[in-house]
KOLFI-920388 format. One line per field, with one value per residue (C-alpha): residue number from 1; residue in three letters; x, y, z. Coordinates in steps of 0.02 Angstrom, whole numbers, plus 50000, padded with zeros to 5 digits. Layout:
% KOLFI-920388
n <- c(NUM	...) .
res <- c(ALA	...) .
X <- c(X	...) .
Y <- c(Y	...) .
Z <- c(Z	...) .
% end
This chain:
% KOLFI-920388
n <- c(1	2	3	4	5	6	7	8	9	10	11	12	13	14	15	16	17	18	19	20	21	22	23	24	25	26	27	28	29	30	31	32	33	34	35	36	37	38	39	40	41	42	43	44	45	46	47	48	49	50	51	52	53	54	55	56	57	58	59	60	61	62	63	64	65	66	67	68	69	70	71	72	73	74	75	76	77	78	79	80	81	82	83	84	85	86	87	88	89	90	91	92	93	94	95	96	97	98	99	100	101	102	103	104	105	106	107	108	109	110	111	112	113	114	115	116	117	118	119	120	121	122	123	124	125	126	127	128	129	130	131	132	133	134	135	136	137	138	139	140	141	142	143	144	145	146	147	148	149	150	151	152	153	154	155	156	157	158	159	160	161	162	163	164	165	166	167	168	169	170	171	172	173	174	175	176	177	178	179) .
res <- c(UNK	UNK	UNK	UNK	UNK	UNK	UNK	UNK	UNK	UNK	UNK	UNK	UNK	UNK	UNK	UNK	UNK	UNK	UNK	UNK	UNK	UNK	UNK	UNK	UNK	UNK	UNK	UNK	UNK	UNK	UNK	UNK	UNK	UNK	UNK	UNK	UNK	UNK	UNK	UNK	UNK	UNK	UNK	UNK	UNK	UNK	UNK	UNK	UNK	UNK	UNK	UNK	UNK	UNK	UNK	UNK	UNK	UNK	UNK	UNK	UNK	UNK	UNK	UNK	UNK	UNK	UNK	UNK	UNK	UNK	UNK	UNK	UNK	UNK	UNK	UNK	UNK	UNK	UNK	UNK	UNK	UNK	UNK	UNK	UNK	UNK	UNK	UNK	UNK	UNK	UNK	UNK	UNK	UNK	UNK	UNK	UNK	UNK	UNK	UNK	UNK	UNK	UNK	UNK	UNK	UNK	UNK	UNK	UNK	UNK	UNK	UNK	UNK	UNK	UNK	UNK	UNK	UNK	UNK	UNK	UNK	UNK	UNK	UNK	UNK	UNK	UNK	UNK	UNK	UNK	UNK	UNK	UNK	UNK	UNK	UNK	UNK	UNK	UNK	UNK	UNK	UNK	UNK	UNK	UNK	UNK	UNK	UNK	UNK	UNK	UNK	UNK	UNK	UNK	UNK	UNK	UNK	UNK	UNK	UNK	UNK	UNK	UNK	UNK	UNK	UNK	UNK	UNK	UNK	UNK	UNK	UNK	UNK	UNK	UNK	UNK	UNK	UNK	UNK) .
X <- c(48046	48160	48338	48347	48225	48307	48474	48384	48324	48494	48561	48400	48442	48620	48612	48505	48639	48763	48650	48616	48804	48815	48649	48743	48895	48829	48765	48968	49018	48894	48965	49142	49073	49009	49202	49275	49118	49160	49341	49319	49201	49343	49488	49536	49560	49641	49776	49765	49853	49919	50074	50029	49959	50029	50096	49941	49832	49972	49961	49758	49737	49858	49769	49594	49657	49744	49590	49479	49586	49593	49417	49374	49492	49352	49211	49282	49321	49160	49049	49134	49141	49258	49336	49330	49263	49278	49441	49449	49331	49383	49432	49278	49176	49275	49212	49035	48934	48940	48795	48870	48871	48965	48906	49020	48964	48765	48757	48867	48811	48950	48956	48940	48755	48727	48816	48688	48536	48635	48646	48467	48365	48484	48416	48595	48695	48558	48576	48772	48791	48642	48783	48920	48820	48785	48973	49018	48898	48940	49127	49082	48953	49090	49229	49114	49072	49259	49294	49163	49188	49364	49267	49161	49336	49422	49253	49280	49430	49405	49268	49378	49530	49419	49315	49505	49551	49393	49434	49635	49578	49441	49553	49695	49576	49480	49708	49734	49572	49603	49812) .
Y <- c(51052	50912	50930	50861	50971	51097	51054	51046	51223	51286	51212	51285	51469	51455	51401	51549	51649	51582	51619	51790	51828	51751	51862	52014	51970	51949	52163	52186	52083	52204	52356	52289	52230	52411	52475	52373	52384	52579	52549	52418	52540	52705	52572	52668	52822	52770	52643	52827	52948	52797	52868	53064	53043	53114	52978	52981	52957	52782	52763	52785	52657	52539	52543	52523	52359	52283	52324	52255	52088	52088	52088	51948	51837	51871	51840	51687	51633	51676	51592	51418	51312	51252	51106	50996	51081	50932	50949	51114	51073	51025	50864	50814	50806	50680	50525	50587	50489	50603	50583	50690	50555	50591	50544	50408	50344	50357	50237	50131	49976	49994	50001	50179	50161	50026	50151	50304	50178	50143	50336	50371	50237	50257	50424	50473	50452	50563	50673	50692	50679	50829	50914	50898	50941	51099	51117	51119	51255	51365	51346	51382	51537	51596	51577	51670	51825	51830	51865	51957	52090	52085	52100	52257	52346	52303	52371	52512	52554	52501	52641	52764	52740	52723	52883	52969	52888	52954	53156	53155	53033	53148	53306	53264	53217	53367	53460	53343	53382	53570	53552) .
Z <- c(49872	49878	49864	49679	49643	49719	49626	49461	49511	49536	49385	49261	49345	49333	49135	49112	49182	49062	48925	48983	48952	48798	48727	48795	48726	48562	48575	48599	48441	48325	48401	48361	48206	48159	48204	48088	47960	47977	47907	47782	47678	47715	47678	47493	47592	47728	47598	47488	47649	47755	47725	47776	47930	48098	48238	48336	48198	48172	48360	48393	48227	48307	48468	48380	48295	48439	48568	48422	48404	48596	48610	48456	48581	48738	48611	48556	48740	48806	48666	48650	48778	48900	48839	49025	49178	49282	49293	49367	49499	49675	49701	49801	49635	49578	49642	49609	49450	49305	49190	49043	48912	48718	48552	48539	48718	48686	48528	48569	48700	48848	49023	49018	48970	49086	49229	49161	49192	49376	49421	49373	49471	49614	49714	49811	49640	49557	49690	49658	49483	49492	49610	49508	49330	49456	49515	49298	49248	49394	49337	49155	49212	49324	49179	49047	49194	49218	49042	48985	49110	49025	48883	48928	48985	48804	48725	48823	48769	48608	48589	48656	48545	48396	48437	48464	48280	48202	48274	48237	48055	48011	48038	47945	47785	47794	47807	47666	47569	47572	47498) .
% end
């Protein structure tokens, strides 16, 4: 294999990658979907004894909305893209051809066009612009692993304070049931 095959390799497995985390990522949002599913259809009872329950029961709730708020922010981060990788690349990238071409650059006849039909027919440039398109998705893999083992850690305790919310919430309305 040559090495733009090779590159082209590389980039295929590392997109994958990317994709992987987003597919996982998107089991995470329906668990944190079924949390808050699971107080939007108790929210007359808890509105009914807001005001009699104990301070953990305030403090676990609290906890349950900020983790869950929290963790919408990692979703958010990890599903979107990142606005300009280039420019958090090393600087050696920087010369290289970069064949990532807009909307507003495609149909419209410029030089950029003209440069596109340069970097393809020219085997070196294709070679680096394949580098650098390689260099970009390894950034944005390696920004999405970053936060969605952030991610897994808020879920965590996300679970954890809702599962304590549920045993203190479910006590005091069975206390408050029975008065």
């Amino acid at each position: 294999m040559d090495k733009q095959g090779t590159i082209f390799s590389l980039i295929q497995d590392t997109q994958e990658n990317a994709r992987f985390i987003e597919s996982k990522t998107g089991i995470i949002a329906a668990i944190i979907g079924a949390i808050l599913v699971y107080y939007i259809q108790d929210i007359k009872n808890i509105i009914k004894h807001f005001d009699s329950f104990s301070g953990s029961n305030y403090a676990f709730f609290f906890l349950v909305i900020l983790s869950t708020l929290l963790n919408v922010y990692f979703l958010f981060k990890i599903i979107f893209p990142i606005s300009n990788p280039v420019a958090k690349i090393a600087k050696k990238y920087m010369a290289y051809p970069n064949i990532y071409l807009t909307r507003s650059k495609i149909n419209v006849k410029n030089k950029d066009v003209a440069a596109l039909t340069d970097i393809l027919c020219n085997k070196n440039k294709l070679e680096q612009a394949l580098e650098l398109e390689y260099v970009k998705i390894s950034h944005i893999r390696n920004s999405k692993l970053l936060l969605y083992k952030a991610l897994v850690i808020g879920l965590f305790l996300q679970v954890s304070f809702f599962v304590g919310h549920l045993i203190i919430y479910n006590k005091e309305i069975l206390q408050l049931g029975a008065d």
